[in-house]
C-alpha positions in Angstrom: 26.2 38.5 -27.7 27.0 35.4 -25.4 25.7 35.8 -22.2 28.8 35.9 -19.0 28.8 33.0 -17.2 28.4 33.0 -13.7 30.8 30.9 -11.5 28.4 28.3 -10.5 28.9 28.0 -6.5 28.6 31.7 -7.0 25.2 30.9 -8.9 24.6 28.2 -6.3 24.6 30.2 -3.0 22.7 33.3 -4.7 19.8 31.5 -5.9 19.8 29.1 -2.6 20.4 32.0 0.0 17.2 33.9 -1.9 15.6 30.5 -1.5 14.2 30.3 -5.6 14.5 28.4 -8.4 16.6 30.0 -11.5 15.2 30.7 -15.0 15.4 28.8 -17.8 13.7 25.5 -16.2 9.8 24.6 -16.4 7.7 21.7 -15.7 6.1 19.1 -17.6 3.7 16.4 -17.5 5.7 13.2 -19.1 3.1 10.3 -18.8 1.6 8.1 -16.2 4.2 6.3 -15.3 7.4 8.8 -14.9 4.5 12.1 -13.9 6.0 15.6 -14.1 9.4 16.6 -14.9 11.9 19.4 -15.3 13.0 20.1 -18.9 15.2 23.2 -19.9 13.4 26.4 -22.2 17.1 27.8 -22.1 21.1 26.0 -22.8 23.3 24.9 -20.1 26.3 24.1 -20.1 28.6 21.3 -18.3 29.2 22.3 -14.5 26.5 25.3 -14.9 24.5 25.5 -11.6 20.7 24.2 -12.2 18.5 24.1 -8.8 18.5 23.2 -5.3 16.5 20.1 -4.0 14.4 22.1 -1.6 12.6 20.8 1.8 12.9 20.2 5.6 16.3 19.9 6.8 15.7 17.0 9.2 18.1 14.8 11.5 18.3 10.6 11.3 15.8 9.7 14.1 13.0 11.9 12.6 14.2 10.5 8.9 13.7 6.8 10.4 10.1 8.2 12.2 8.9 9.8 9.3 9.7 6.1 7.2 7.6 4.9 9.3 4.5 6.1 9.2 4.9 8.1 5.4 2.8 6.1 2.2 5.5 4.7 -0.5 4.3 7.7 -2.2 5.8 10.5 -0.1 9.3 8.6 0.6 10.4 8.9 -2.5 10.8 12.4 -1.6 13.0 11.9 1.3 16.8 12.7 0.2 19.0 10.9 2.7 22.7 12.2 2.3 26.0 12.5 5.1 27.3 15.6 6.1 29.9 16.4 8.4 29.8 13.0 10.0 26.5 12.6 10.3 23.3 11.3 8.5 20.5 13.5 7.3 17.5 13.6 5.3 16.0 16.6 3.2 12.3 15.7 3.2 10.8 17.3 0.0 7.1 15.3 0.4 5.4 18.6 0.8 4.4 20.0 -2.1 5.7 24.0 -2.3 6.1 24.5 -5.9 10.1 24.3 -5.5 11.1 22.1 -9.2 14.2 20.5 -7.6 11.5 17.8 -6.2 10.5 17.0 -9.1 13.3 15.9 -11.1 13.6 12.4 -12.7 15.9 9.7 -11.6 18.1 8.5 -14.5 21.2 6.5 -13.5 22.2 5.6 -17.0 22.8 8.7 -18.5 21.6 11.3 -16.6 22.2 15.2 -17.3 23.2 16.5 -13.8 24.6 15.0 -10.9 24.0 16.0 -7.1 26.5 17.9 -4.8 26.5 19.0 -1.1 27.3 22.4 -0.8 28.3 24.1 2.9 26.4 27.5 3.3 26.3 29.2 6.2 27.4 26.0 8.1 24.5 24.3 6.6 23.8 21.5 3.6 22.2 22.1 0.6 21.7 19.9 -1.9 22.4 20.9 -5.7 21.9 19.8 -9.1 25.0 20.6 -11.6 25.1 20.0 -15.2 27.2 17.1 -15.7 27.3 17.9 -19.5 26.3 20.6 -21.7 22.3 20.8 -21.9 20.2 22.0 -24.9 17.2 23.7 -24.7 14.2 21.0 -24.6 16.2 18.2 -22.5 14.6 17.1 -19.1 17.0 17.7 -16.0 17.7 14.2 -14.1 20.2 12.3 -11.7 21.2 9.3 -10.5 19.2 8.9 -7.2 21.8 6.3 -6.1 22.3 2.6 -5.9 19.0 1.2 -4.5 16.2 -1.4 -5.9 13.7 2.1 -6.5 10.0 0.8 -7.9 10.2 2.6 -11.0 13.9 0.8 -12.1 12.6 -2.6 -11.4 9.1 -1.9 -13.4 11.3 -0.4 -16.6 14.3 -3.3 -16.2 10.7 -6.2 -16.2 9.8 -4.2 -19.9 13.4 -4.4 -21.0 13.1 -8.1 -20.2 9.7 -8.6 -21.4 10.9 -8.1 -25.0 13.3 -10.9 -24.8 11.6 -13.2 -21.6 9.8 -15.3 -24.9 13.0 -16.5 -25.8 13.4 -18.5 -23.0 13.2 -22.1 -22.9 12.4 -24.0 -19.9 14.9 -25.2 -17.8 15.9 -28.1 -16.0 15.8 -26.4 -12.6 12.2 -25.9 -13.3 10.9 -28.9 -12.0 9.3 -28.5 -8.9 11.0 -29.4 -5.5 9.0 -32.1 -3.7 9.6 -30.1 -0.5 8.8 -26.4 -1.5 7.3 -26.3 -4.7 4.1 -28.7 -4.9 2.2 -26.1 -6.2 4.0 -25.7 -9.0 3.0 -26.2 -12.7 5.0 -28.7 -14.8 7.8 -26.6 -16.6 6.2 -27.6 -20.3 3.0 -25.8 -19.7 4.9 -22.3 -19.5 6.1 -21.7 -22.9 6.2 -17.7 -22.1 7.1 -16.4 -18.7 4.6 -13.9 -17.8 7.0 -11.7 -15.4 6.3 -9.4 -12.2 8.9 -7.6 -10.4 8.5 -8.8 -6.3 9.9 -9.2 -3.1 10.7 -12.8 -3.3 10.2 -15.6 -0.3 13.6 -16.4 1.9 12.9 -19.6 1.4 12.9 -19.6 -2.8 16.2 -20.3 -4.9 16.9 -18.4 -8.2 16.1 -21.0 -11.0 19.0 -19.4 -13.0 21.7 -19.8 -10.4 20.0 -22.0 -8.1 22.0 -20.4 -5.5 22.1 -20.9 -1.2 18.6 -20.4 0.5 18.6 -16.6 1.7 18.5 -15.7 5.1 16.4 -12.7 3.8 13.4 -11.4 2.0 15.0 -10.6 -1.8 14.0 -8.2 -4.8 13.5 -10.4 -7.7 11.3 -11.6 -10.9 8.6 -14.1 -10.6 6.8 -15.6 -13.6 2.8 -15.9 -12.7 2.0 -18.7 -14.7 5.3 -21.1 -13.8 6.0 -19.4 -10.3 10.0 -19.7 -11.0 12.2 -17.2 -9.7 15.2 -15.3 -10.9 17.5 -12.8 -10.0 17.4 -9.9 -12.0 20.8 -10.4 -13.1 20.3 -13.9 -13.7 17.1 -13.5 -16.1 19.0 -10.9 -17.6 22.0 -13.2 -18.7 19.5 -15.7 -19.5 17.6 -13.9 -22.0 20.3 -12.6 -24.1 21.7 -16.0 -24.1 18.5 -17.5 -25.3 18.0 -14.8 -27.8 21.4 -15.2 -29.2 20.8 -18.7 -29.7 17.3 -18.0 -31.3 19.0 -15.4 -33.5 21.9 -18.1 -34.6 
């Protein structure tokens, strides 16, 4: 016999006003690199209520104190969000055994999607399933448009597959002014890539584009020193590997 559904707000606001997560989600140890996630023992379907992303309700001046003296490690677990106007922050750092903390980001295709819901005059943040969900699948959502540390490392794998395909480029030679230290462009015949904050004062071999006023996330081979945008090495590999494959 198929189970009723409960409307999910309805689901929501019980679960969140008895402050626990729901059945039919558990935790598990994925590797070294993504840690622990959430994965379902149970079905879902799409717009089914799945947890709340519990922690300290705090305003925008403690958010911006608590950036400043928290390790990388714990800011991940500060949810910034507006409400009503106004900017706040769930801070989730502390560990209390909640599981909305510990869901994956996943902004290509992710499996639930974050909403603010008004209780009691207050926010709360949950997770919905933004499709139907079978029994095994690990619960994650799009954390939002931002450079996060784990994107960049998977987005240098992606490229490493592809980087040997690129050939050096005329933009490689070095720049009398800036780049003395650089190798000559023949002696890198594979870009050894690492995902970094790049200098202001650098240019994007790719594009070769106007000196940035500001400190930019980028790709930097160790071997050649060029630079690229991620976009930019991006385009350039597949059209290298295209080439290759011609």
């Amino acid at each position: 016999m198929r189970r009723r559904r409960i409307p999910p707000r309805e689901d929501a606001v019980c679960h969140v006003s008895a402050g626990r997560d729901k059945l039919g989600l558990d935790i598990h140890y994925i590797n070294a690199f993504k840690g622990r996630g959430i994965f379902t023992t149970v079905p879902f379907q799409k717009g089914d209520f799945l947890l709340e992303y519990r922690g300290k309700l705090i305003p925008k001046e403690e958010c911006e104190r608590r950036h400043r003296v928290y390790h990388d490690s714990l800011k991940v677990f500060m949810f910034e969000f507006k409400f009503d106007g106004k900017l706040w922050c769930v801070d989730a750092s502390q560990e209390d055994g909640s599981l909305g903390r510990l869901v994956n980001d996943n902004h290509i295709s992710p499996s639930a999607k974050m909403k603010i819901l008004n209780i009691n005059g207050k926010p709360h943040l949950c997770l919905f399933a933004s499709r139907d969900i079978s029994p095994g699948e690990e619960i994650d959502y799009n954390y939002g448009d931002s450079d996060w540390p784990w994107r960049c490392k998977a987005e240098t794998s992606q490229i490493e597959k592809t980087v040997s395909c690129l050939k050096p480029q005329p933009n490689c030679i070095p720049n009398n002014d800036l780049d003395l230290k650089h190798p000559e462009p023949e002696r890198c015949h594979s870009h050894r890539l690492v995902c970094t904050t790049i200098s202001s004062l650098d240019k994007c071999i790719q594009c070769v584009g106007p000196v940035s006023s500001l400190k930019w996330l980028g790709y930097k081979c160790k071997v050649c020193l060029g630079v690229w945008h991620k976009s930019c090495l991006a385009k350039l590999a597949n059209q290298n590997c295209h080439q290759s494959t011609q």
